[in-house]
Kinemage of the C-alpha trace (Angstrom):
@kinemage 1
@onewidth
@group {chain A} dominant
@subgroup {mainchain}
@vectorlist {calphas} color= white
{ca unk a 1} P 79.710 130.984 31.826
{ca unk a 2} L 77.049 133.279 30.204
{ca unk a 3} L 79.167 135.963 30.740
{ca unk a 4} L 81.943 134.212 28.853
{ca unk a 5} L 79.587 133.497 25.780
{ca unk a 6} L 78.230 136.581 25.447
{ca unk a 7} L 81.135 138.450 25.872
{ca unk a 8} L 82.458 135.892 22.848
{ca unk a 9} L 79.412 136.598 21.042
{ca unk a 10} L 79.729 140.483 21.169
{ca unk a 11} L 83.526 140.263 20.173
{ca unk a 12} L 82.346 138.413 17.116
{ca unk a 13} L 79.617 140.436 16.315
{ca unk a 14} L 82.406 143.789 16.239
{ca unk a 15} L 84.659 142.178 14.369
{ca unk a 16} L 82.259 140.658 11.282
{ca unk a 17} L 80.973 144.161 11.729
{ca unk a 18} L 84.219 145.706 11.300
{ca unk a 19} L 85.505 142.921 8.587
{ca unk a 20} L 81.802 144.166 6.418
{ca unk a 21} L 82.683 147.657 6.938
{ca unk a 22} L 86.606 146.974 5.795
{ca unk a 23} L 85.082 145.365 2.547
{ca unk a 24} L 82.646 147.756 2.474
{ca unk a 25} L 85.716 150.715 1.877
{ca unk a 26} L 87.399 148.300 -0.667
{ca unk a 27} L 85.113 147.718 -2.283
{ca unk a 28} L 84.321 151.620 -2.490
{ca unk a 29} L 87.977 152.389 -3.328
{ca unk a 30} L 88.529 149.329 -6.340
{ca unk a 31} L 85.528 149.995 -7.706
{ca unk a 32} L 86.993 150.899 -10.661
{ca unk a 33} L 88.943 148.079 -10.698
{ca unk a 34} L 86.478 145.271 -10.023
{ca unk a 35} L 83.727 146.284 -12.310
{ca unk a 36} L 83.883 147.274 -15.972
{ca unk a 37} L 81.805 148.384 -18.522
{ca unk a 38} L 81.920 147.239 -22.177
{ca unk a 39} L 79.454 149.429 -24.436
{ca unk a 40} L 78.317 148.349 -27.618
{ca unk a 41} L 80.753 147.695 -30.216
{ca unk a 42} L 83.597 147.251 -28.331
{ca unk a 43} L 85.305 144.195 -26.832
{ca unk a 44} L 87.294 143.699 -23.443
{ca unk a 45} L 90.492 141.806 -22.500
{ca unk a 46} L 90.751 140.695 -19.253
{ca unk a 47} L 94.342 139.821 -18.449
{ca unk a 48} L 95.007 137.345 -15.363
{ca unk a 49} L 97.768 138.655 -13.237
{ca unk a 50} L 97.493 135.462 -10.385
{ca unk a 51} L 97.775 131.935 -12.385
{ca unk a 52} L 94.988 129.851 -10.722
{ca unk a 53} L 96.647 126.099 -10.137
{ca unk a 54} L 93.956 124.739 -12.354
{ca unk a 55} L 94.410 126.813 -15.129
{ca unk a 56} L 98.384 127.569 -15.142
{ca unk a 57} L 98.293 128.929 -18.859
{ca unk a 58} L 95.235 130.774 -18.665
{ca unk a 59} L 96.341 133.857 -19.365
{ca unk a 60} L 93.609 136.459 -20.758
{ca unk a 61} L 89.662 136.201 -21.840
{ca unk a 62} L 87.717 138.271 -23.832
{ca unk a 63} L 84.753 140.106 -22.051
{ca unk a 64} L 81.687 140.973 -24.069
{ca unk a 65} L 79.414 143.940 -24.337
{ca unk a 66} L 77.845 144.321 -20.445
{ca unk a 67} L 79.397 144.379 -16.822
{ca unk a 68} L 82.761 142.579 -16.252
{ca unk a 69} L 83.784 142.291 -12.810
{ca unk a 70} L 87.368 140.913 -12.313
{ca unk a 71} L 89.884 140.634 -9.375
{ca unk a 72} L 91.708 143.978 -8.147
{ca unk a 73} L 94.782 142.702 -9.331
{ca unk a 74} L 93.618 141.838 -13.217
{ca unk a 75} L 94.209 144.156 -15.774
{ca unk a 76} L 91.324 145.465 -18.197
{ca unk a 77} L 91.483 146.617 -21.917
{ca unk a 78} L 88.780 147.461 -24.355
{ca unk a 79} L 88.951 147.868 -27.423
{ca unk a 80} L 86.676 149.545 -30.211
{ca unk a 81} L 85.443 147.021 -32.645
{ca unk a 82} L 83.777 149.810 -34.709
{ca unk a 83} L 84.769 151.268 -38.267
{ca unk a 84} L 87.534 153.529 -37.113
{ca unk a 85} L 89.332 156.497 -39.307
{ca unk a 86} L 92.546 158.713 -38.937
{ca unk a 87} L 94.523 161.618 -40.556
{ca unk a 88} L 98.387 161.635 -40.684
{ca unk a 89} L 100.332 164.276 -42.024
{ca unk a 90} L 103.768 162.270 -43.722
{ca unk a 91} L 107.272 163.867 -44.210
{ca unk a 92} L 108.082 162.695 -47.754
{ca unk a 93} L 111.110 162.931 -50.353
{ca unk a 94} L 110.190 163.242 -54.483
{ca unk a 95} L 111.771 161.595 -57.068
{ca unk a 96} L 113.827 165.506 -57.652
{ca unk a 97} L 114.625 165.234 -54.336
{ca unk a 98} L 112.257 168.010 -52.802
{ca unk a 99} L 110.601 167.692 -49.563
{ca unk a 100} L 107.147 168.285 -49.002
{ca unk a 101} L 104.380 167.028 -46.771
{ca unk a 102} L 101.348 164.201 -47.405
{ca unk a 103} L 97.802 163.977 -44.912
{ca unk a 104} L 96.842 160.156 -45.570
{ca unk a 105} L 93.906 159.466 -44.030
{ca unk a 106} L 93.009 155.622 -43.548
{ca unk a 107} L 89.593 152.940 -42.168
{ca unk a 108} L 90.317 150.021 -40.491
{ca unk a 109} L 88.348 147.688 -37.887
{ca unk a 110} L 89.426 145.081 -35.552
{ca unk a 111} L 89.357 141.420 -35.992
{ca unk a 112} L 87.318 140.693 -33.097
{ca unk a 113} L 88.851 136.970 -32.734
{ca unk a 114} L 91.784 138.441 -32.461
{ca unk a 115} L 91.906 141.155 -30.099
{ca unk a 116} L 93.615 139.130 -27.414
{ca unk a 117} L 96.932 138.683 -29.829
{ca unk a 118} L 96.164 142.169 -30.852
{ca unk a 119} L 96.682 143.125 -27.303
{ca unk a 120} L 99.469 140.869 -26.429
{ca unk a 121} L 101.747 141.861 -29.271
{ca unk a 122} L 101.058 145.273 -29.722
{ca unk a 123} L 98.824 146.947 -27.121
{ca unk a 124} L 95.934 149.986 -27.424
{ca unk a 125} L 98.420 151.799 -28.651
{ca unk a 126} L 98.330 149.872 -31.935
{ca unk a 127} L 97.797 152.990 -34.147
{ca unk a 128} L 100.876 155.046 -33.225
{ca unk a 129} L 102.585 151.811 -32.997
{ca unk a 130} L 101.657 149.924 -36.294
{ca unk a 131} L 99.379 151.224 -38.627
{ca unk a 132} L 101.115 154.821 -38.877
{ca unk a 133} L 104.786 153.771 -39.102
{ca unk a 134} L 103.732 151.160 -41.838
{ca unk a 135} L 101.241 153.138 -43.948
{ca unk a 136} L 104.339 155.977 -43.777
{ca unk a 137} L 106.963 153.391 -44.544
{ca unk a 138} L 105.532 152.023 -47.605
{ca unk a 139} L 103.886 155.383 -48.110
{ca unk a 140} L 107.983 157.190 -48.932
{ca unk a 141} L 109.234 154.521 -50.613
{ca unk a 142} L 106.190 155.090 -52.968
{ca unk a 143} L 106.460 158.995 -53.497
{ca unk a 144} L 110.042 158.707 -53.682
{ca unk a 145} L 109.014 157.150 -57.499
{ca unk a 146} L 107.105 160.013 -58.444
{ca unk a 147} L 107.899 163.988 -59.490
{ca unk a 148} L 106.053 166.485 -57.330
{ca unk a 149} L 104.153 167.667 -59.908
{ca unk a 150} L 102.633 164.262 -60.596
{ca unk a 151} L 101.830 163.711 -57.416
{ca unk a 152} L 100.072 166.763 -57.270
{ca unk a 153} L 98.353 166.478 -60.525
{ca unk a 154} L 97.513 162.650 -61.911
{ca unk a 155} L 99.490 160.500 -59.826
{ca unk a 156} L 97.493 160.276 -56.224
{ca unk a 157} L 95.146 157.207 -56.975
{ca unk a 158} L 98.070 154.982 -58.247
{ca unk a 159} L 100.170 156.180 -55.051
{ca unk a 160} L 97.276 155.379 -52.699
{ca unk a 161} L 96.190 152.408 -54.346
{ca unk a 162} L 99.878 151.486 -54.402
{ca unk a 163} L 100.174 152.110 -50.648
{ca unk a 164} L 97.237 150.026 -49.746
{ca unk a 165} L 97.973 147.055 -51.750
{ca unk a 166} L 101.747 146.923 -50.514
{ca unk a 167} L 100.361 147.188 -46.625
{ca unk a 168} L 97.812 144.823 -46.711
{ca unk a 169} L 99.993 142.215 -49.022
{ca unk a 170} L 100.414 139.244 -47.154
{ca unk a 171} L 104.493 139.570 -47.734
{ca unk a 172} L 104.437 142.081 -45.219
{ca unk a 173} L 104.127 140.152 -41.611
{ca unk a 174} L 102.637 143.040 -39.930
{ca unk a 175} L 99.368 141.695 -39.396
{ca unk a 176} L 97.569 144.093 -41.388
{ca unk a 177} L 95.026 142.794 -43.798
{ca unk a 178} L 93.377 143.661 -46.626
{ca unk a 179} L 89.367 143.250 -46.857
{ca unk a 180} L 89.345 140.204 -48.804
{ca unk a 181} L 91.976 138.487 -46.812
{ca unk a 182} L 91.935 134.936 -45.744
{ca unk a 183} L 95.032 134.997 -43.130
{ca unk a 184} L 94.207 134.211 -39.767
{ca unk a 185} L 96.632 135.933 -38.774
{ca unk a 186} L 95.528 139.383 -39.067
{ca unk a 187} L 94.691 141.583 -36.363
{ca unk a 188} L 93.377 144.644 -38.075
{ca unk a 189} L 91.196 144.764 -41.379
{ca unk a 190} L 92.553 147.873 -43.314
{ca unk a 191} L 90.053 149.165 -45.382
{ca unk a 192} L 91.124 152.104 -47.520
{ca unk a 193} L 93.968 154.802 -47.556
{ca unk a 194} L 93.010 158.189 -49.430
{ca unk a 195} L 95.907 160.984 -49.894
{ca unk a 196} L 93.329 163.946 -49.099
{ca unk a 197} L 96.066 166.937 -49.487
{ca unk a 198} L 99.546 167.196 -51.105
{ca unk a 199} L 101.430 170.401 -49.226
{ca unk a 200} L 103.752 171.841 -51.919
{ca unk a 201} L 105.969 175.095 -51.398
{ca unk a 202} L 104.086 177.782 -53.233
{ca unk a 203} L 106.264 178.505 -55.488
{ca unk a 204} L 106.579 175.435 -57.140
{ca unk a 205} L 102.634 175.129 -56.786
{ca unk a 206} L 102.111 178.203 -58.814
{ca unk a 207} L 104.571 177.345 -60.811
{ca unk a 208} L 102.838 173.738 -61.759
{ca unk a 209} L 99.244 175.349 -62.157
{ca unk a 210} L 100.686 178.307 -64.437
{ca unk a 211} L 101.680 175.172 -66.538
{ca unk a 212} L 98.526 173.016 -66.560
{ca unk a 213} L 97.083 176.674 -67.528
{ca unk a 214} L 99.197 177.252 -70.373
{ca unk a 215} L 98.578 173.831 -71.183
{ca unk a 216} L 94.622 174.321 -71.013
{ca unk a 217} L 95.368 177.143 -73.659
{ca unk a 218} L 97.577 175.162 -75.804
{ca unk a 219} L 94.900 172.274 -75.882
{ca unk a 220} L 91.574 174.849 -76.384
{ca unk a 221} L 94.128 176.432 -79.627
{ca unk a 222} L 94.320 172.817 -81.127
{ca unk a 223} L 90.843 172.388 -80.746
{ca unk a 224} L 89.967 175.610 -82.611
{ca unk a 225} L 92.266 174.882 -85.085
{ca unk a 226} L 91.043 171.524 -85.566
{ca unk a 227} L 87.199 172.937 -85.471
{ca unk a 228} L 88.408 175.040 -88.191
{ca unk a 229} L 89.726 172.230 -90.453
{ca unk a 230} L 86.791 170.309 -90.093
{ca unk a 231} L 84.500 173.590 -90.765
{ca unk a 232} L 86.447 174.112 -93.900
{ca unk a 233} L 86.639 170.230 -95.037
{ca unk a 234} L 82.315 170.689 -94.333
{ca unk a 235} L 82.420 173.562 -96.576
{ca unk a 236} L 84.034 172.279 -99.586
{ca unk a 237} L 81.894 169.173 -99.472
{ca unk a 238} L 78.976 171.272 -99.348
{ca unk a 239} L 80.410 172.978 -102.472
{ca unk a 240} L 81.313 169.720 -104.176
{ca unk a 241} L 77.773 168.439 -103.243
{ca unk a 242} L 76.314 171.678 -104.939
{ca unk a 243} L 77.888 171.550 -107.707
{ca unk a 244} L 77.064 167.990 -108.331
{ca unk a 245} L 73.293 169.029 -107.764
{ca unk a 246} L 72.979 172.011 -110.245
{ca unk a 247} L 74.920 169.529 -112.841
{ca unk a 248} L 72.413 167.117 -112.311
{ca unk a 249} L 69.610 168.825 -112.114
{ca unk a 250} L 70.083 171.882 -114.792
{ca unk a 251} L 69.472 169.638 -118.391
{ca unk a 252} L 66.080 168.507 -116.870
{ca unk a 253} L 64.955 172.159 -115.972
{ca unk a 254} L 63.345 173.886 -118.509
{ca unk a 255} L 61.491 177.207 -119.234
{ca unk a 256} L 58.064 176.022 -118.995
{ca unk a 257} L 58.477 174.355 -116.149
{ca unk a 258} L 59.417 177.219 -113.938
{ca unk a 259} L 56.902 178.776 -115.806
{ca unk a 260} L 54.645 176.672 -114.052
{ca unk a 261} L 55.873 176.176 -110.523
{ca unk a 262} L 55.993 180.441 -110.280
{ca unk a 263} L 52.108 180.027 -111.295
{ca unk a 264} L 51.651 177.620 -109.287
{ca unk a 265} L 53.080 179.515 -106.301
{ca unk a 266} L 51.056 182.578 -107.773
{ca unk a 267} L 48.082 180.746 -106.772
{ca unk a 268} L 49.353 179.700 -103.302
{ca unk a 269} L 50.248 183.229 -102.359
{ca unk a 270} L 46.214 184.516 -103.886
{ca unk a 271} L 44.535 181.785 -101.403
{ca unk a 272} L 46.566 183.549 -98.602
{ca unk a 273} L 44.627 186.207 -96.147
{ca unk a 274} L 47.175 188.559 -96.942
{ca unk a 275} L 46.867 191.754 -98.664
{ca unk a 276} L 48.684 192.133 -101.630
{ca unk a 277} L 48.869 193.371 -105.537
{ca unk a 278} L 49.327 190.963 -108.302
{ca unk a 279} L 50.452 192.748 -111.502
{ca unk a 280} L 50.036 190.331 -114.715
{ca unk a 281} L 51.803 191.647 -117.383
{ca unk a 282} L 54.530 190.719 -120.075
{ca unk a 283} L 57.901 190.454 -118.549
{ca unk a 284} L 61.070 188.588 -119.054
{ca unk a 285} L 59.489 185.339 -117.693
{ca unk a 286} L 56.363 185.631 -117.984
{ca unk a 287} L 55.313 185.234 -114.449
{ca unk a 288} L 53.442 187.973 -112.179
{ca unk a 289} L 54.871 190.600 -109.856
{ca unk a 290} L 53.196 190.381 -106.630
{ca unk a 291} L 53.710 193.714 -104.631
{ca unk a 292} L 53.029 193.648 -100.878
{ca unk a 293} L 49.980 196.709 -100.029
{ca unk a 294} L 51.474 197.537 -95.969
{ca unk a 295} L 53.799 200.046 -98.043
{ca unk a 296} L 52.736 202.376 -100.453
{ca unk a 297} L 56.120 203.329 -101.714
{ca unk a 298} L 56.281 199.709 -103.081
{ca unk a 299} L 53.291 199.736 -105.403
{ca unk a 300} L 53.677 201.137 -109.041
{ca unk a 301} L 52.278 204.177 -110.774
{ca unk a 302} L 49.291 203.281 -112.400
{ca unk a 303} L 49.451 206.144 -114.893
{ca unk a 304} L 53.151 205.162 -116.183
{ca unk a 305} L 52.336 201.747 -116.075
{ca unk a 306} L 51.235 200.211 -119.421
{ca unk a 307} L 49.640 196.536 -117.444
{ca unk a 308} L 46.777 195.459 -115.873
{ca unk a 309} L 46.588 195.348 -112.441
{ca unk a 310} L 44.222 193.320 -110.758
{ca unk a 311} L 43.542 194.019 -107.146
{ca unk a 312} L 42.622 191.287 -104.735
């Protein structure tokens, strides 16, 4: 009977042994199934495969930043919650009809409450599958409204503002939002689209700066032009205002009194440390002649000079 038992109690031994060393090699093989990492700033979706019988419409949960560990037979997502950005390059159509290319680059983030309807409609694949077909959708019906050269020149924040407003409007079900935006409904929070480069043929682009050149030219012509009408119109005030002056001011000017503000000067010019020649004599006026002494050739013959001279 001891025999029996232990021989029982060995068989069980092997085979819990065996069973731990079965799990063991599962559990080494669906590792990466079983346990998941979410870092920081991102979010996980756990989808249930197996129903449980209490929970029959339990479908997915949302798995925050840490370790997840899930059944083999669940599926995992994660999603990046950050501030995200891409560059698209956009066949488009002008208004003339002439084909050319558009890189849009666009910022979104996910609505975190959202990420398991985010996942269920659409998928990780959300940006090929959503946000570039409707940024380019709404994106040629826009340039189609527009020449090439205004697109290239003036038009691009009224195209891009024009895009962003028509793919965040809440007319649109796409379940795109804009920053501001109160739906609930929205999955991702679109928030900016920027046309960084407009890919014209080069002839037409040479073409359309040779013109804003020329126009440059025209413009910097009309402005000289304009300078000079001004200049001239300064001028002939000046005149006018000169004229006015000397009319006003000749009756009251008499003899005497520039007499007296040339002496007066006279005297100014002595006090100065200067050297110089006053001749005093009888001239026109009256008033001295005041020679400078740095240059000889400047100062009179005394001996064919009839004056005084008086030497400071």
């Amino acid at each position: 009977m001891k025999k029996y038992l232990y021989g029982v109690y060995m068989r069980f031994r092997y085979g819990l042994m065996f069973t731990v060393l079965i799990l063991l090699f599962l559990l080494i093989l669906l590792w990466d199934r079983i346990v998941h990492v979410v870092p920081h700033g991102h979010e996980g979706v756990v989808w249930h495969a197996v129903r449980m019988p209490w929970a029959p419409n339990y479908e997915s949960h949302l798995a925050d930043e840490g370790i997840e560990f899930i059944w083999p037979w669940d599926r995992f997502f994660l999603y990046d919650l950050r501030l995200l950005n891409h560059t698209e390059t956009y066949q488009v159509v002008s208004r003339e009809g002439l084909h050319f290319e558009i890189d849009m680059t666009f910022r979104w983030v996910v609505v975190p409450h959202n990420v398991i309807e985010l996942n269920q409609d659409v998928g990780l694949e959300y940006l090929q599958r959503m946000l570039i077909p409707e940024i380019g959708s709404v994106l040629r019906e826009t340039v189609a409204n527009y020449s090439a050269e205004a697109l290239y020149t003036t038009a691009r924040n009224d195209v891009q503002r024009h895009v962003y407003d028509e793919v965040t409007s809440d007319s649109h079900p796409n379940h795109i939002g804009a920053i501001t935006s109160q739906n609930p409904n929205i999955t991702i929070v679109l928030m900016d689209t920027l046309m960084t480069n407009v890919r014209l043929p080069e002839s037409l682009k040479t073409a359309i700066e040779q013109k804003l050149a020329e126009e440059q030219l025209v413009a910097q012509y009309v402005f000289r032009v304009e300078r000079e009408r001004l200049e001239s119109e300064r001028k002939q005030i000046e005149a006018v205002g000169i004229r006015n002056f000397q009319e006003t001011v000749a009756p009251a000017i008499t003899d005497s009194y520039l007499q007296w503000r040339g002496i007066e000067a006279t005297l100014e010019l002595a006090k100065s440390n200067n050297a110089k020649v006053v001749v005093i004599g009888n001239s026109a006026n009256g008033l001295p002649l005041i020679l400078d002494t740095q240059d000889s050739r400047l100062l009179p013959n005394p001996a064919s000079q009839g004056n005084s001279a008086l030497e400071e």
